[in-house]
N, C-alpha and C positions, 0 to 999 in steps of 0.2 A: 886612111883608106876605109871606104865605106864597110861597116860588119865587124871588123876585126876588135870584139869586144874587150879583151884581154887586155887592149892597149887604149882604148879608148875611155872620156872621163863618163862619168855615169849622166851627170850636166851635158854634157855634151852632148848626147846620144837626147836626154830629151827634146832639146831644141832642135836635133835634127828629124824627129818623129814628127814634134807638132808644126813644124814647115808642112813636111809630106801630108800632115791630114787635114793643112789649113782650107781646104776648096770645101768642105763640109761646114752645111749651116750648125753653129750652135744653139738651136730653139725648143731644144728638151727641157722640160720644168721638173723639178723635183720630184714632183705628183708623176708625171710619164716615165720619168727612172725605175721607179719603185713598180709603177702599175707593168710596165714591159718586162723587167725581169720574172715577176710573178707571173705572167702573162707565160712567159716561155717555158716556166716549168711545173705549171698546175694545169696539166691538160688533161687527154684521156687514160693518159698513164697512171693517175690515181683514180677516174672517174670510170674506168673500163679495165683495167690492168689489172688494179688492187685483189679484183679477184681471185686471177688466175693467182696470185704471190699466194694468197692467204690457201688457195687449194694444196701450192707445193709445199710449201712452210708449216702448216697447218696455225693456230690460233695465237699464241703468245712464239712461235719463230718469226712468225709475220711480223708481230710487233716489235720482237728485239730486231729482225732484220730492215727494218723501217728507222727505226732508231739508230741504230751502228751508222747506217748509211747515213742518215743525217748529221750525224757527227761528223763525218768525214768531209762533207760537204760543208759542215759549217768550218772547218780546218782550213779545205779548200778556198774556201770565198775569204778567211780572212786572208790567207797568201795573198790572194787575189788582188784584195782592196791596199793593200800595203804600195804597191808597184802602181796599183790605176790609178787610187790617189796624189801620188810623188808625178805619175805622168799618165797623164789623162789623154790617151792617144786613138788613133783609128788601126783599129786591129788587134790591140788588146795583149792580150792572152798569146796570140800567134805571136808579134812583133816581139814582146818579151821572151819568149824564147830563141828566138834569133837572135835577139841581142845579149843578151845571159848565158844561154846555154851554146847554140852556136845554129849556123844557117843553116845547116840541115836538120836540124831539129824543129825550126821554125817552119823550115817548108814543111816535113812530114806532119807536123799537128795543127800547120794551115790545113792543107790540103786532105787530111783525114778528118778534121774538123767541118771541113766545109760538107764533105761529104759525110761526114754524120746528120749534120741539119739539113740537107738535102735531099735522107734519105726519108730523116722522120718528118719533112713534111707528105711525103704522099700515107706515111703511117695513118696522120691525123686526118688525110683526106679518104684513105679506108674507112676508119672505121665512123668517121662523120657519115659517112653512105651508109656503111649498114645502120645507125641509126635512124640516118632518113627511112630507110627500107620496112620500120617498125609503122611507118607513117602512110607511104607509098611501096607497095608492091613491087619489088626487083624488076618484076615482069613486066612491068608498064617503066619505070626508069630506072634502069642499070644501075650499082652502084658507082661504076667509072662515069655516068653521065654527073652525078651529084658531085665525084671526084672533081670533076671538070669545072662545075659551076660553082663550086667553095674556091679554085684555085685561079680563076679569073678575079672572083673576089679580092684575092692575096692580094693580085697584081695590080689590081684599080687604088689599093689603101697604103700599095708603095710605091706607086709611080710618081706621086706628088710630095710635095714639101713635105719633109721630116715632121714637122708639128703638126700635119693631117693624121699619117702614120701614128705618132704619140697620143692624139687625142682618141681616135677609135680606137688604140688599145688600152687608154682607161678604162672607156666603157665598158669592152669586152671583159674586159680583168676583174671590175667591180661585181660583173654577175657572176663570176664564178666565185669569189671570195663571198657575197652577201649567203650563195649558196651553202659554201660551206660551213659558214659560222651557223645558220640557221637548220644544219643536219647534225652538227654536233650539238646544238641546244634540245633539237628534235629528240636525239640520240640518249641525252642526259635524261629529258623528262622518259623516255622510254623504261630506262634500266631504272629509274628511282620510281617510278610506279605512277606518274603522272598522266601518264598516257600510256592507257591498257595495247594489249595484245591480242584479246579475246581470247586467252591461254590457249591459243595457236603452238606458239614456239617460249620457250622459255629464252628468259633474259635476264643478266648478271655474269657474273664471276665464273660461275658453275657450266656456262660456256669454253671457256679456256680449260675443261677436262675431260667435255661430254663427247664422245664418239673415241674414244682412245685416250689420248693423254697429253700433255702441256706439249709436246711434242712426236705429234702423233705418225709424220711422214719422217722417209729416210734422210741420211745427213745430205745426199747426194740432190736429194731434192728444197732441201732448206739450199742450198749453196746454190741453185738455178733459181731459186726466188729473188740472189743477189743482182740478177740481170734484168729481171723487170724494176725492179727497185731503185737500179742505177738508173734506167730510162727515163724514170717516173723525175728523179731528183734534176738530171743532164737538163739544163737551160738555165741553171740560176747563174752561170757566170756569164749568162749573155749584159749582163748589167757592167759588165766589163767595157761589153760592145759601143755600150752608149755614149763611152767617155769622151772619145771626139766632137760628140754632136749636144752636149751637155752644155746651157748657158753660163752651171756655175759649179762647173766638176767638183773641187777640192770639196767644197761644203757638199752639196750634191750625191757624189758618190759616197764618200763618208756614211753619211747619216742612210745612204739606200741598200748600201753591203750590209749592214748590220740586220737592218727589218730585211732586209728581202730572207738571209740567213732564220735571223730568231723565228720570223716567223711562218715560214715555207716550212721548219722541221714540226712546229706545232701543229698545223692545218695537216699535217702528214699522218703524223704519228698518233694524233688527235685523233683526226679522220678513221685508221685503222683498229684504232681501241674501241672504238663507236661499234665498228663492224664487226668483232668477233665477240661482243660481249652480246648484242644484240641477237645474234643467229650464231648455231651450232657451225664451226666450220665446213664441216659436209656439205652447209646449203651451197658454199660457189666453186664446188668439184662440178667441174663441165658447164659454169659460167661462161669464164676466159673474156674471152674477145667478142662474145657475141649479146653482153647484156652487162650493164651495169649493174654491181653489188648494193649500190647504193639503193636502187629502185628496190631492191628484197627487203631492206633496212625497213626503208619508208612504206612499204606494202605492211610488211607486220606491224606497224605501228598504227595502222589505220588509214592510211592516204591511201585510197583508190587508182588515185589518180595520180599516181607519184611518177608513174613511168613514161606519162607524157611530161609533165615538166622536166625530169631528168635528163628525157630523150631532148629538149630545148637547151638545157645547160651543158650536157653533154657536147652536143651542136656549137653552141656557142665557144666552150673552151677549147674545141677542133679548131673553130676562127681563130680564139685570139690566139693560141700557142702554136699553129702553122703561120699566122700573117707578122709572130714575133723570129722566128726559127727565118722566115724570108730575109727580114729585116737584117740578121744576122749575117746568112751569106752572104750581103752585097755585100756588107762593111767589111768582112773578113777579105772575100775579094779584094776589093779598095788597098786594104793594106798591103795582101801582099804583091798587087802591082807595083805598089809607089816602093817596096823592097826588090823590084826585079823578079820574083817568085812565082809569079802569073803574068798573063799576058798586059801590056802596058796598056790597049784598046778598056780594061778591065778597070783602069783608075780615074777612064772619063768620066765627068758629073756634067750633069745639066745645072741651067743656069739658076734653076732650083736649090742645089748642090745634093741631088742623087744619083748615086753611081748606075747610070742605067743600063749598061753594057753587063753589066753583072747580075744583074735584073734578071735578062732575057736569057744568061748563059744558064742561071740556076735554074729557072723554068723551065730549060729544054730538058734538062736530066730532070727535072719533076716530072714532067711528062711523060717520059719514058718510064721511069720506075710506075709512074700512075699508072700504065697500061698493063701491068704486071696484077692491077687488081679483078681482072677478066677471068683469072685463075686462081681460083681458091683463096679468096681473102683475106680468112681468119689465119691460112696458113703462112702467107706472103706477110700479112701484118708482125708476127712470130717471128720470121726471118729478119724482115728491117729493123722489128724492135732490137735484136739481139745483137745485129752489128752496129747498131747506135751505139747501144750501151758500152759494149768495148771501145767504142772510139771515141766516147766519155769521160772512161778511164782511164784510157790511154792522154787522154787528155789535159785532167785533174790532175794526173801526176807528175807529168809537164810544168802544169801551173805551180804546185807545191817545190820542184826542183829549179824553176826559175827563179822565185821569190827567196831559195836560200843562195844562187847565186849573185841576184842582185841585192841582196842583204852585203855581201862581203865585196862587193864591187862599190856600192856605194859607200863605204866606208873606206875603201882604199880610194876613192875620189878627192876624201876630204870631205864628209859627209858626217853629220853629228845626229845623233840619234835623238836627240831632242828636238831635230827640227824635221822627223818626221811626224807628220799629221795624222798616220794611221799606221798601227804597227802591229806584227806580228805577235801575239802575246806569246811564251814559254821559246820563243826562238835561242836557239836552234830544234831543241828537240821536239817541240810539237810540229813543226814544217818536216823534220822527217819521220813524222809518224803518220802524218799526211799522204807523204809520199810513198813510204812499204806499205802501207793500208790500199792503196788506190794500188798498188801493185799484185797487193794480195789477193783482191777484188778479182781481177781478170782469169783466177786460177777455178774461177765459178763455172767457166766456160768448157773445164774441160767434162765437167759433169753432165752437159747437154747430150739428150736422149737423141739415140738416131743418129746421122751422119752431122747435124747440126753442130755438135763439138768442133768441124771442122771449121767455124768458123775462128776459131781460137789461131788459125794461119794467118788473119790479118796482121798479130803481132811482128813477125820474122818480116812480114809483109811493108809494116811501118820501120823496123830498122834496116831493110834493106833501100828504102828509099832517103832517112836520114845519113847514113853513111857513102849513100851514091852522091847523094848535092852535097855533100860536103866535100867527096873528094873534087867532084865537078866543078865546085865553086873555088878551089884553092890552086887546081889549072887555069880557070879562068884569069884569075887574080897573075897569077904568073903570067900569063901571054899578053897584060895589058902594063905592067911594070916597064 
């Protein structure tokens, strides 16, 4: 019987996955793995976000809370790569827990998953407008008009064959990574004297204690810096996503979980060390969402002109990390129709082999939340970032509690641990450390100023819908016996 993992061979459940994802083209390269998982998780989260963390956290909380959370996330992705590598499927992440954990788990961190990447692509089409706005006047074009005209974009670079899609999200990917490498070089000549200041602002060390102290904001606000931080990190296991559509998964994923990991936590944590040794904390209290930190970096360092090209990278990383967050939802879609979980209309592919129905269904809820940017956008940006991140989390720890299910399912298969090709390293204990860490995470949420903490109801929210398709699903199962 379809689902009932308990009794089912671990082998088994593969070849029944990769039937259901076979209508997808395999025409991703190496190079497109790597580039779209980066792609999905170096957006404006670090390139507009980082601010707001480093205002609440203040200078070195920033940095250990950039750190922590990269750890977590390199825990998470290797869970990850353990299960995508043995079974390189469409869906990923969701399918794995359906099968591992059980169908109502699948559903709920389908379907809260999809709606995490569904909500932060209008996030990245916010604040790509008010970038534009630096450019062209509100007054003359809305930010929702710009919203509008980055999201037709989306829809032109995924309507076509998967190897279109892959190829425009190296390019977009390359400009943000050439960016970064080239602001932390900027950054290094800054702080070692190479490139003055014009004793503007002081630079070094002596930043991490000027305006107060290594920790100069409350604990309450280090702990809500955990939620932009999680946001910033949420897209690296979209590399999961690609498994189906991968010309040569095993090798492929392998070698793309590890750089997308090692090096997503460097460019991170790299990137934030640059920024608080360079400028006193203080300078991005009242940043947030409406200017890039980086632009402050590169203005004291002498680039004039640093806030137009920013305002371009910026721009750019809103493409590629919304046109990868797209890409996402179909396939998530995809999968869980072919599990019954979504509507079946949702598992059609064009002769292309893209799930277009899923396309058009994720659009219309982009739309809608897009329209939401007409009303205070810095504000609405804030909200969607904040329910992503829990549904991240919620999501991660999914991943980590899957991977030690199918650890001991696969071995009660008749599965030999030497003929896995990627493995968990310190298993068991690192996969549950993974797991309470990504648990512990969400407890950030109750620290949210304002009624915002109430967003911490999604929780009860996601196990009441895991527990309802599970009962639901074992009625079914009985009436068709």
């Amino acid at each position: 019987m379809e689902n009932q993992i308990s009794k089912d061979d671990v082998f088994e459940i593969k070849k029944d996955l990769e039937e259901k994802g076979s209508k997808l083209k395999r025409d991703l390269k190496g190079r497109h793995l790597f580039m779209i998982s980066i792609g999905g998780v170096i957006g404006t989260g670090l390139f507009v976000g980082s601010g707001y963390s480093i205002s609440q956290a203040g200078p070195l909380g920033a940095v250990l809370v950039y750190a922590l959370t990269g750890v977590i996330m390199f825990i998470t992705m290797r869970c990850l790569g353990e299960m995508a590598v043995f079974m390189p499927v469409a869906g990923s992440f969701q399918a794995y827990a359906t099968k591992f954990i059980s169908p109502g788990a699948g559903f709920s961190v389908g379907w809260f998953y999809w709606l995490n990447f569904a909500i932060s692509i209008p996030f990245e089409l916010v604040i790509s407008g008010q970038m534009m706005a630096k450019w062209v006047s509100p007054e003359i074009v809305p930010v929702w008009v710009w919203g509008t005209i980055f999201a037709v974009i989306f829809v032109a670079l995924n309507i076509f064959a998967v190897k279109f899609f892959g190829e425009a999200e190296f390019w977009f990917c390359s400009i943000k990574v050439v960016a970064i490498l080239l602001f932390i070089i900027i950054g290094i000549c800054e702080i070692t004297g190479i490139l003055g200041t014009g004793g503007a602002t002081q630079v070094g060390f002596g930043n991490l204690v000027v305006d107060g102290s290594l920790f100069p904001t409350s604990f309450a606000a280090i702990a809500t810096a955990f939620i932009t931080v999680a946001f910033s990190y949420n897209g690296t296991e979209i590399i999961g996503l690609t498994a189906g559509e991968s010309s040569q998964p095993e090798q492929q994923l392998k070698k793309s979980i590890n750089n997308t990991a090692y090096r997503t936590l460097i460019f991170y944590v790299g990137s934030i060390f640059i920024l608080v040794l360079t400028l006193p904390w203080k300078s991005f209290v009242g940043v947030e969402f409406q200017e890039s930190p980086f632009v402050l970096t590169l203005q004291n360092a002498g680039f004039g002109f640093a806030s137009d090209v920013m305002n371009f990278v910026v721009i750019t990383a809103a493409l590629s990390c919304g046109n990868s967050l797209l890409y996402s939802c179909m396939r998530l879609l995809f999968g869980m129709a072919n599990e019954g979980q979504a509507p079946k209309a949702l598992a059609k592919v064009t002769k292309s082999g893209v799930p277009r129905n899923a396309l058009i269904f994720t659009m219309i809820i982009v739309c809608l939340y897009q329209l939401t940017s007409v009303y205070q956008p810095a504000v609405i940006a804030l909200v969607l970032l904040s329910i992503s991140s829990l549904a991240g989390m919620i999501n991660w720890a999914c991943i980590c509690l899957s991977q030690i299910r199918f650890r001991k399912q696969y071995i009660a298969s008749g599965g030999q641990l030497e003929d896995l090709k990627f493995k968990m390293f310190g298993f068991p204990y690192m996969s549950y450390i993974g797991l309470f860490t990504n648990l512990a995470m969400m407890l950030s949420f109750v620290f949210l100023p304002g009624n915002m903490g109430q967003l911490f109801a999604f929780v009860p929210a996601f196990a009441i819908m895991w527990i309802g398709y599970d009962i639901y699903y074992k009625k079914k199962n009985k009436t068709t016996e």
